[in-house]
N, C-alpha and C positions, 0 to 999 in steps of 0.2 A: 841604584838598583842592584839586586842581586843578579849575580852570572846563575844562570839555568839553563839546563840545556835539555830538549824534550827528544826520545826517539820512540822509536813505532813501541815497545814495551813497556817504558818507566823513564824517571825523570830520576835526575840527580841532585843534587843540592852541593855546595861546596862542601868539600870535607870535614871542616869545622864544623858542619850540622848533620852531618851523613848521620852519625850517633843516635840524632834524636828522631831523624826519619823514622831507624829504624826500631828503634823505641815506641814511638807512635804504632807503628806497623805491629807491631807484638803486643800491642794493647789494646788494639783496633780488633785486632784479631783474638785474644783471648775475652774481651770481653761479647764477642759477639759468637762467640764459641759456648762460654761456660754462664753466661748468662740465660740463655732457654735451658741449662740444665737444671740451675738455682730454681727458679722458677718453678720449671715442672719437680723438683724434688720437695719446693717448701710448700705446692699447690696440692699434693696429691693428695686426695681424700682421707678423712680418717674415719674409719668406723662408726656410722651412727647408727644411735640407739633407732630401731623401729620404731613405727607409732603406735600401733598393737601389739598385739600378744607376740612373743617372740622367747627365745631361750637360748642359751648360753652354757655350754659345756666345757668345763676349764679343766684338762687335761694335768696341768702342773699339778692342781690341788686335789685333783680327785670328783669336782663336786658339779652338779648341772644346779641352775639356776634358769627358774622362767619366771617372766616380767609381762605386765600389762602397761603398756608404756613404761615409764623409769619406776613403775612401783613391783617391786619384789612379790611375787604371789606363793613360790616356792624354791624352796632351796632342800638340796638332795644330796648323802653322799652318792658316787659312783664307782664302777671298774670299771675301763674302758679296756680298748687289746695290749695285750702282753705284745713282749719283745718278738717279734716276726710276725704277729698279727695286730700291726696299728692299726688306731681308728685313725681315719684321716681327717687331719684340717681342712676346714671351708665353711662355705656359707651353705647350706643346706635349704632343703624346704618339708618338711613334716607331708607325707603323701598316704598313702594305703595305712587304716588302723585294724589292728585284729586284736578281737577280745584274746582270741588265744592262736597263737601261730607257731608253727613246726619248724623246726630247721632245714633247709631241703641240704645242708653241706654236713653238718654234723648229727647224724644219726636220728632225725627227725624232733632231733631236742626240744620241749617243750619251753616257748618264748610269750609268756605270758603277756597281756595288755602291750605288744607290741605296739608301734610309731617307726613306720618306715623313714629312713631320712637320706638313704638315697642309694641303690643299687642294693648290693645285700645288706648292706647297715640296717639296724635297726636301735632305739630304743626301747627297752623291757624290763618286763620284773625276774629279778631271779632269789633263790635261796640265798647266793653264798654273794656278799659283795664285800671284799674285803677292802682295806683303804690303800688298795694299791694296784695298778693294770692286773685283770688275768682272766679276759675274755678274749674270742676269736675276732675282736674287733667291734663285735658290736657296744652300747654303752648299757651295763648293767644296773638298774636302781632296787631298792628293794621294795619288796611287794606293794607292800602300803602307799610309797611315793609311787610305785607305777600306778597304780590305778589311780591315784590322784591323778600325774601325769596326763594319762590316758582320756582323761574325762574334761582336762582342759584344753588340751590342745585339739586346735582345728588343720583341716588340709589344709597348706602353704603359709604354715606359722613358720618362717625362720628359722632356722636352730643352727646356730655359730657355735664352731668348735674348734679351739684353740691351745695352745699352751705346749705343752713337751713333757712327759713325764722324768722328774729330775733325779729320782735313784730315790727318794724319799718323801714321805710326806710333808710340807710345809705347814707354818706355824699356822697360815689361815684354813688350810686344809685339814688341820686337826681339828680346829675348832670348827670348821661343816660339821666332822663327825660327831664326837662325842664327850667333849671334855666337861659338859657340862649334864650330861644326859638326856640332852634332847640331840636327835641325831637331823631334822629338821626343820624346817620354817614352814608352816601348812595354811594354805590360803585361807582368808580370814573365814 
């Protein structure tokens, strides 16, 4: 029989096995530490597509994208906000639409086929959209895609807006625009 010896706190083992007591114990204990982290870190959601109508706004590239389920109905270039005026990231939801709306922060600026998406945010059509951030935040398309825009989306369509603008256009991002001369994809 092994010599053990038990008191109010912990047991001991002989020294020859003290080692692996305490080996046990640090593996006892990291795996029931780092093991609900594993989990929650491999478990955590990833983005799924909607079932409906939904849209997508990829700040890296420059370009909004709306979908009826996984099918493409339009793809757009855009401007989102310049340096001290982002647009912000998140999940949004498409709320109040105006054929034509004013700015109440910028000189009552006329915001064509507006798509609220949440506080001052809006999407719109504008004159000038070049392939690079340089609105006050809001997400800028041009005229022709906003009323397209405008005429399909419904209140509490989705509009996920993601990405980082990288200091440049990217290769897919030039091809939203125009290297081919069609500047978009227009529902069928």
């Amino acid at each position: 029989m092994r010599d053990m010896t038990i008191s109010s706190r912990s047991f001991s083992l002989p020294d020859s096995r003290a080692h692996l007591f305490n080996g046990v114990r640090t593996r006892v204990w990291l795996i029931c530490v780092l093991t609900p982290l594993i989990l929650a870190s491999s478990c955590q959601r990833q983005p799924q597509q909607p079932a409906g109508k939904w849209a997508e706004v990829d700040k890296t590239n420059q370009v909004l994208r709306a979908y009826a389920g996984d099918k493409l109905v339009l793809e757009s270039p855009v401007s989102t906000g310049k340096e001290g005026h982002a647009t912000p990231n998140g999940t949004f939801s498409a709320g109040e639409k105006f054929p034509m709306h004013h700015s109440d922060l910028y000189d009552n600026a006329p915001m064509p086929y507006s798509v609220q998406i949440g506080g001052g945010y809006f999407i719109h059509g504008f004159s000038s959209v070049p392939a690079h951030p340089a609105s006050h935040g809001c997400i800028r398309l041009p005229m022709e895609q906003a009323k397209q825009f405008f005429d399909w989306v419904e209140s509490g369509t989705p509009v996920i807006v993601t990405g980082k603008w990288p200091g440049r256009l990217t290769e897919e991002g030039k091809q939203a625009r125009d290297i081919t001369g069609e500047t978009t994809k227009n529902p069928p």
